[in-house]
C-alpha positions in Angstrom: 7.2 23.4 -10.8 8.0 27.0 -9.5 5.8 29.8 -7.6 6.9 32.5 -11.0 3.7 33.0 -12.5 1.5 32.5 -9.3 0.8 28.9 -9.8 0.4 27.7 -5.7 2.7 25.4 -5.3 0.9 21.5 -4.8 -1.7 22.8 -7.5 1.5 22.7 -9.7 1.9 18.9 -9.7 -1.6 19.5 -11.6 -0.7 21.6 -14.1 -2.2 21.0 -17.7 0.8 22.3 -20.1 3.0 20.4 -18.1 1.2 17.5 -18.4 0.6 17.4 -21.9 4.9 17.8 -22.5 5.2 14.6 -20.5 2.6 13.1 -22.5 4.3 13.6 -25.7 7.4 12.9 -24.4 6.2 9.7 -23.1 4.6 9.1 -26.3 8.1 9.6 -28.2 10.0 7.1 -26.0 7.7 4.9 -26.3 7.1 5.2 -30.1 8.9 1.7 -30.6 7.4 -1.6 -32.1 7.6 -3.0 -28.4 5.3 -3.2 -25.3 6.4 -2.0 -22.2 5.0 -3.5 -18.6 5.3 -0.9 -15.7 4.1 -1.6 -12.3 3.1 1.1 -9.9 3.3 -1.2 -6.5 1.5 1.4 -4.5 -2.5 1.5 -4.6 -2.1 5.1 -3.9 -0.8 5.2 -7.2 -2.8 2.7 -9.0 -6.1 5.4 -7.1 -4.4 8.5 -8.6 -3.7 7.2 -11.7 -7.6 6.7 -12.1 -8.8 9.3 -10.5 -6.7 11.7 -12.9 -7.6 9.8 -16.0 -4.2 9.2 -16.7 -4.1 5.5 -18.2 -6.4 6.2 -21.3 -4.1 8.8 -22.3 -0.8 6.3 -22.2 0.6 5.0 -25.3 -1.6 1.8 -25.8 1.4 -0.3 -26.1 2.4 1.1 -22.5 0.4 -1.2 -19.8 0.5 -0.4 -16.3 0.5 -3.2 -13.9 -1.1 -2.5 -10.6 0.8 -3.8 -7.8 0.1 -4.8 -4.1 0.4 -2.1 -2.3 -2.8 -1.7 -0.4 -2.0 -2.6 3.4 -5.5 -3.8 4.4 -5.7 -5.6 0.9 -2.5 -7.5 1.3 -3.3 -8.5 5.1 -4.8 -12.4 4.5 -7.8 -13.6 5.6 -5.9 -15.5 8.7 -5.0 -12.5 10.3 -9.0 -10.8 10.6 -9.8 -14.3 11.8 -7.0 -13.9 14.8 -9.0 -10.8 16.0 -12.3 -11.9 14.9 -11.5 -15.0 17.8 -9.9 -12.1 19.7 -12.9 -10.8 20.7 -15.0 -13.8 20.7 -13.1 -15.1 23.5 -12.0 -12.1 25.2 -13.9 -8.8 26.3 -11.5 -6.2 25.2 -11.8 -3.4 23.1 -10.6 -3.5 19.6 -9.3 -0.5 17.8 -9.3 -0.7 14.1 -8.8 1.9 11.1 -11.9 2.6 9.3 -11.7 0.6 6.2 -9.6 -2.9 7.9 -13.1 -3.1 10.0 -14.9 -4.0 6.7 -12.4 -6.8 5.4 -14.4 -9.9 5.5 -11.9 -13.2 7.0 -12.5 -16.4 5.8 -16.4 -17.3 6.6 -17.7 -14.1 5.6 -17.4 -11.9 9.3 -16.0 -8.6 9.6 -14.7 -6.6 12.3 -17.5 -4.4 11.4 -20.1 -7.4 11.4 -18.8 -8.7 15.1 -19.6 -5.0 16.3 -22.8 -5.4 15.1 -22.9 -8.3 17.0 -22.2 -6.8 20.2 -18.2 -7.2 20.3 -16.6 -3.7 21.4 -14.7 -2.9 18.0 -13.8 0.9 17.3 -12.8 2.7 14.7 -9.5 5.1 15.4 -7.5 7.7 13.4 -4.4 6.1 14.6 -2.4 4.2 17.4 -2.5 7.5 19.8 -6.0 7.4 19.9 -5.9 3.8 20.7 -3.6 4.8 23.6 -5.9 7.4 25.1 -8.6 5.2 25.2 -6.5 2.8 27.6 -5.9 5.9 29.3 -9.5 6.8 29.4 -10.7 3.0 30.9 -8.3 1.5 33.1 -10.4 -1.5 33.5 -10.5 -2.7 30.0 -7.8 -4.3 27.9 -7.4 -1.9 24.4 -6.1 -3.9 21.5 -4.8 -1.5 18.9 -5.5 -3.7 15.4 -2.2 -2.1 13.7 -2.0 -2.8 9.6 0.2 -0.9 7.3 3.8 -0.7 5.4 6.7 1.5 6.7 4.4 5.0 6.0 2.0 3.4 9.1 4.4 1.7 11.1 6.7 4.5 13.3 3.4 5.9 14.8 2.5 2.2 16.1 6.1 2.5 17.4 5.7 5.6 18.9 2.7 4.3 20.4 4.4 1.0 22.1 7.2 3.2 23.4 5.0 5.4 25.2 2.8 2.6 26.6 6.3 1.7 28.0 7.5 4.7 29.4 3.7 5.0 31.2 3.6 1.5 32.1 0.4 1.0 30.7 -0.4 -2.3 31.1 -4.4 -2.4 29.6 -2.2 -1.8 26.1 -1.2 -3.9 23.4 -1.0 -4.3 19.8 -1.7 -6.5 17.7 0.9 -6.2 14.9 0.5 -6.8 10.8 2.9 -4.2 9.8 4.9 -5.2 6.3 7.8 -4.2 4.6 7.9 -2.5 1.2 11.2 -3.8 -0.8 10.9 -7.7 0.3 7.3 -7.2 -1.3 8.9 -5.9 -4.4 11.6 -9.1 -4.2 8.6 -11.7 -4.1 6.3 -9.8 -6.9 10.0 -10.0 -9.3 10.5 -13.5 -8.4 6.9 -14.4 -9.2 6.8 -12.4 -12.3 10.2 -14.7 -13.4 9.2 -18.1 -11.9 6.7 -20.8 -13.4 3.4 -19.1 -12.5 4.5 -15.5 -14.1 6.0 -17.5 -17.6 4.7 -15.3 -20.3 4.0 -12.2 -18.1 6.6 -9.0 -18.4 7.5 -6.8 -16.2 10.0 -3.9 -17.5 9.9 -1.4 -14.7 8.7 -0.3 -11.2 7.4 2.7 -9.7 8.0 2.9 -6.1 5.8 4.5 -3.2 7.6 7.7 -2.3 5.8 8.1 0.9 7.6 4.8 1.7 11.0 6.5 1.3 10.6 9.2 2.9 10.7 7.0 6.3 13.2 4.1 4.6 15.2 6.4 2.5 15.1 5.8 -1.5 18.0 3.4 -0.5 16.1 0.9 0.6 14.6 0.4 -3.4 18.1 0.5 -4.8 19.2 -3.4 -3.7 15.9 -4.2 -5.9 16.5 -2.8 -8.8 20.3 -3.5 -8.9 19.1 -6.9 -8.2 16.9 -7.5 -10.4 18.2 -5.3 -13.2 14.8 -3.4 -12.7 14.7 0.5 -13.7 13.2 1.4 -10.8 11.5 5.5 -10.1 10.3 6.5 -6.5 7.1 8.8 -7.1 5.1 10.9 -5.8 1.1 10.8 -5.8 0.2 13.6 -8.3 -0.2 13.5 -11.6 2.8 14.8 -13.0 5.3 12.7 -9.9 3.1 9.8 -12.2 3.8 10.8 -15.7 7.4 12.1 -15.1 8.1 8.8 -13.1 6.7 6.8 -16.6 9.0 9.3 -18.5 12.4 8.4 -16.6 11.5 4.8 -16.9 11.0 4.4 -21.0 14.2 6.8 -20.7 15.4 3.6 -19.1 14.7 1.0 -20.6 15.3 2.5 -24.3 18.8 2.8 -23.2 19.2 0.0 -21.7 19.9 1.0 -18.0 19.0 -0.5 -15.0 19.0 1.6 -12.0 17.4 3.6 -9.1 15.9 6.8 -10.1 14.3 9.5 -7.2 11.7 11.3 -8.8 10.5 12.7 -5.2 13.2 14.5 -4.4 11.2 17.4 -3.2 10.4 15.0 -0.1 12.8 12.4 -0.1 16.2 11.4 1.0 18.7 9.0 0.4 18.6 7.7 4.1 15.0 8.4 5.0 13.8 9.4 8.6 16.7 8.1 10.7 14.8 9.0 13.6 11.6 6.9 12.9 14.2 4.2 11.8 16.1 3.9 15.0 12.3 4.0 17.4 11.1 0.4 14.7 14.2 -1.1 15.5 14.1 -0.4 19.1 10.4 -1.4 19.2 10.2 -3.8 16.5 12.1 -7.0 15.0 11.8 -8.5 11.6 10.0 -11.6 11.1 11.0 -14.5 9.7 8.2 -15.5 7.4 4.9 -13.7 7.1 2.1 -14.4 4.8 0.6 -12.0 2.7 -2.3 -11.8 1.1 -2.4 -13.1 -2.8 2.0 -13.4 -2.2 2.2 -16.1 -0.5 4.8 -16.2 2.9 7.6 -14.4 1.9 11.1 -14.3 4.1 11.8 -11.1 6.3 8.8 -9.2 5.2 7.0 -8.0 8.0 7.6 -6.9 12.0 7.0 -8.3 15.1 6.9 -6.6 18.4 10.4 -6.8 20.1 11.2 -8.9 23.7 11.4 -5.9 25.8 8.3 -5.1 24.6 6.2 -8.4 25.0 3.9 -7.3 27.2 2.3 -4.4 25.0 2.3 -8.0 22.4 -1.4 -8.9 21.8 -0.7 -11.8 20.2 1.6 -13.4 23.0 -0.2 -11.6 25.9 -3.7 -13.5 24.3 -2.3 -17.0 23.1 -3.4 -16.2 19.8 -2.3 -19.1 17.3 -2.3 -18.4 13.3 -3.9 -20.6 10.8 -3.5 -20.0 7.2 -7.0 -19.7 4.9 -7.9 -20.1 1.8 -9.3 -16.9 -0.1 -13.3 -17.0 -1.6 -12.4 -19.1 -4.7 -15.0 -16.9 -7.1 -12.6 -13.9 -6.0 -9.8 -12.8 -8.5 -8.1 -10.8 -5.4 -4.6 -12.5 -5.2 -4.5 -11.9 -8.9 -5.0 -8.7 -9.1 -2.6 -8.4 -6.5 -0.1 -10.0 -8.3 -0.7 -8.1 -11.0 -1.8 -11.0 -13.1 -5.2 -9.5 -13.6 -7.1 -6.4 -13.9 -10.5 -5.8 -11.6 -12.3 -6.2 -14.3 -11.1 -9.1 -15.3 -12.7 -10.5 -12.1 -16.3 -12.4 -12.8 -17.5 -10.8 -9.3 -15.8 -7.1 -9.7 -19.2 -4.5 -10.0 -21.7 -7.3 -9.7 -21.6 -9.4 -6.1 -18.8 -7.5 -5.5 -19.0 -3.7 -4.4 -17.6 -1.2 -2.1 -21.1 -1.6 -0.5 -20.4 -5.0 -0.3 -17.3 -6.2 -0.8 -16.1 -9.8 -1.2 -12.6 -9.2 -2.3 -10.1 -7.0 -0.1 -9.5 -5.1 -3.0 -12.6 -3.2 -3.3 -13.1 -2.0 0.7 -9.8 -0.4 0.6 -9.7 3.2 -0.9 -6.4 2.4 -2.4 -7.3 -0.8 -3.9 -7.4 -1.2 -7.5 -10.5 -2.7 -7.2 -12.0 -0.1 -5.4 -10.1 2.6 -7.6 -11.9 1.2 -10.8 -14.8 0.8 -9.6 -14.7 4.8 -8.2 -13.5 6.3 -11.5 -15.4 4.6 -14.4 -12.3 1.8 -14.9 -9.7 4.4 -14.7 -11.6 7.2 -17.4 -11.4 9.9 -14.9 -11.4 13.6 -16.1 -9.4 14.7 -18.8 -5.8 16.6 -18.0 -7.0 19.3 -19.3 -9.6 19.5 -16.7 -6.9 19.1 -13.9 -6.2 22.0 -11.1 -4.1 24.8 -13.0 -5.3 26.5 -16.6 -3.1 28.0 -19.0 0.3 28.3 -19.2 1.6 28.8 -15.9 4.2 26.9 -14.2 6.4 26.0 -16.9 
C-alpha cells in the first residue's frame, strides 16, 4: 500500500494487481467442500461491495450476508411517527439529514411529505447547523432529528454541550442514536435462536469508522463471546477483500478472535475524547427498539439529566408506540440478514429509490438501495478499479 512507484495513496486501496492476489488467495482458503457465511454489518460495506463488483468475483461457495447497519434503515417506523406528531402538534422547526426525511412511518407519511404539507421540516448537514439555525431565530423552537451509530453520535454531543454552555434554550434533540456491538449481540443471538435454525453465520466484518470513535475494543467482547472471527474494515475494496482473506484464514484454522484490518485509522481505545463528551452528554438506554431487531437491551442513548432541557422528547411529552412494518415489505429480513433485496416481491417494482416503501431502499447505504444502484451487486470489474498496472505492490 506504499507511495514507491507513485501510486497516490487512497487510490492504492484500488489497486488492480493487488486485488487480484487477494482474490486468489481468498479463492485458495476457501477451496474446501464447505460454505462459509460472512456478514459485513455495515451498509457502507454491503454499498462498496456493490459498487466495486466485488461479490460476483467471490468463491460461489462464499456468501456474504448483509447486515443492519444502515442508521436510517434500522430506525422503526415508531420513531418517524414521534416527529411526524411532533410537528403536527407543535410549530417548531425540524432539522433532519437528507435521506431520514424520506423514510415513510407507519401510514405512509414522511418527514419530506409533512413539509410538503406545510410543516417547517429542514434538511441539515449536521447537528451544528441545526444549532445555528436556533441561533439564527430566537423565536422558534429548532428540533435537531438526530439518527446514527457511534460514527454520528459525538457531533450531536458536541452539539448539546454547546447549546449548554450558550444557554440556548430554543434547542433540543430529538435522540435515535444506537450502539454498534449490542447490535452485533442480538443479530448472533437471532442467527442461533429458533427463528435463525438452519441459517449460518461463520464470520463478521466490522464497521471500521465505528472504531475509530469506540476503539476496535469494543468488537472484541463479541467475538470472544460468541466464538465469532471477527475483522474491523475499511470501506475500499481491498480493506473488503483483505478483511474476507483474514477471516477464511480463520475459520480454516479454527480460531476465533478479533482481527484489525484498519489499522491505518484505528486504535485499540478509539477517540477517548469523543468518548468522555457521550458519556457526559448521553446515558445508555435500557431497551430500544430497532428496526427488523426487535428491542434489544442497552443498545441505544438517551440524552442525560443535566441535559433534559435540550431533551425533545421530555421537553414535548412525546410518548412511543411501537408499529408494525408494511407487511408486503421484506425490510426486517433483509436486515436480519435472512434475505437478499431481491428476494423481496416489492424490491425494483413498487418499491424504488424514487419511491420507496421499505427503509432499505431510501438510504444510500441500504442494501436495498445498493442493489438496486449497481445492477444487484455486478458493478465494474477490478480490473477497471482506480490504479493500472503493477504499481503498489
Amino acid at each position: 500500500m506504499s507511495e514507491e512507484r507513485g501510486l497516490p495513496y487512497a487510490q492504492a486501496f484500488s489497486n488492480p494487481t493487488l486485488g487480484r492476489r487477494l482474490l486468489a488467495a481468498i479463492a485458495r482458503e476457501a477451496a474446501t467442500p464447505r460454505d462459509y457465511f460472512l456478514m459485513e454489518f455495515c451498509g457502507g460495506h454491503t454499498h462498496a461491495l456493490c459498487k466495486h463488483g466485488l461479490l460476483p468475483l467471490l468463491p460461489p461457495n462464499l456468501h456474504m450476508v448483509h447486515g443492519p447497519g444502515c442508521p436510517v434503515c434500522v430506525l422503526p417506523a415508531g420513531r418517524i411517527n414521534q416527529a411526524l406528531e411532533l410537528l403536527a402538534a407543535h410549530p417548531v422547526v425540524l432539522c433532519s439529514f437528507g435521506d431520514m426525511m424520506r423514510v415513510p412511518g407507519s401510514r405512509g407519511q414522511s418527514l419530506l411529505s409533512a413539509r410538503a404539507q406545510g410543516a417547517d421540516v429542514r434538511m441539515v448537514l449536521g447537528p451544528t447547523q441545526a444549532l445555528k439555525l436556533a441561533q439564527a431565530l430566537p423565536q422558534r423552537e429548532v428540533v435537531f432529528f438526530a439518527v446514527g451509530f457511534e460514527t454520528t453520535t459525538p457531533p450531536t454531543a458536541q452539539a448539546l454541550w454547546q447549546a449548554r454552555q450558550m444557554g440556548l434554550k430554543n434547542f433540543s434533540i430529538l435522540c435515535n442514536h444506537v450502539l454498534t456491538p449490542p447490535a452485533m449481540r442480538g443479530i448472533l443471538e437471532a442467527f442461533r435462536g429458533p427463528e435463525g435454525e438452519g441459517a449460518r453465520l461463520d464470520g463478521m466484518v466490522a464497521p471500521g469508522h465505528v472504531a475509530t470513535v469506540v476503539g476496535h475494543q469494543a468488537f472484541e467482547e463479541v467475538a470472544e463471546a460468541f466464538g465469532i472471527p471477527t475483522c474491523v474494515a475499511g470501506f475500499e475494496p481491498l480493506d473488503l477483500l483483505d478483511a474476507i482473506y483474514r477471516l477464511l484464514c480463520q475459520l480454516n484454522g479454527r480460531q476465533a478472535r478479533l482481527e484489525n484490518g484498519f489499522r491505518r485509522a484505528t486504535t485499540r481505545e478509539g477517540n477517548r475524547h469523543a468518548q468522555r463528551l457521550m458519556r457526559e452528554v448521553f446515558e445508555v438506554c435500557e431497551n430500544f427498539e430497532w428496526r427488523g431487531l426487535g428491542c434489544l437491551p442497552n443498545s441505544a442513548w438517551r440524552i442525560a439529566p443535566a441535559y433534559a432541557a435540550w431533551d425533545a422528547q421530555a421537553k414535548w411529552q412525546l410518548p412511543y408506540s411501537p408499529v408494525e412494518d408494511n407487511p408486503g415489505c421484506c425490510c426486517a429480513q433483509v436486515l436480519r440478514g435472512q434475505k437478499r433485496p431481491p428476494q423481496c416481491p416489492l424490491f425494483a417494482k413498487v418499491c424504488t429509490p424514487s419511491s420507496p416503501i421499505g427503509a432499505c431502499m431510501v438510504s444510500p447505504e441500504g442494501a436495498c438501495s445498493a442493489y438496486y444502484a449497481h445492477a444487484q451487486g455486478i458493478g465494474p470489474a477490478l480490473s477497471s478499479l482506480q490504479g493500472e498496472g503493477e504499481g503498489g505492490e
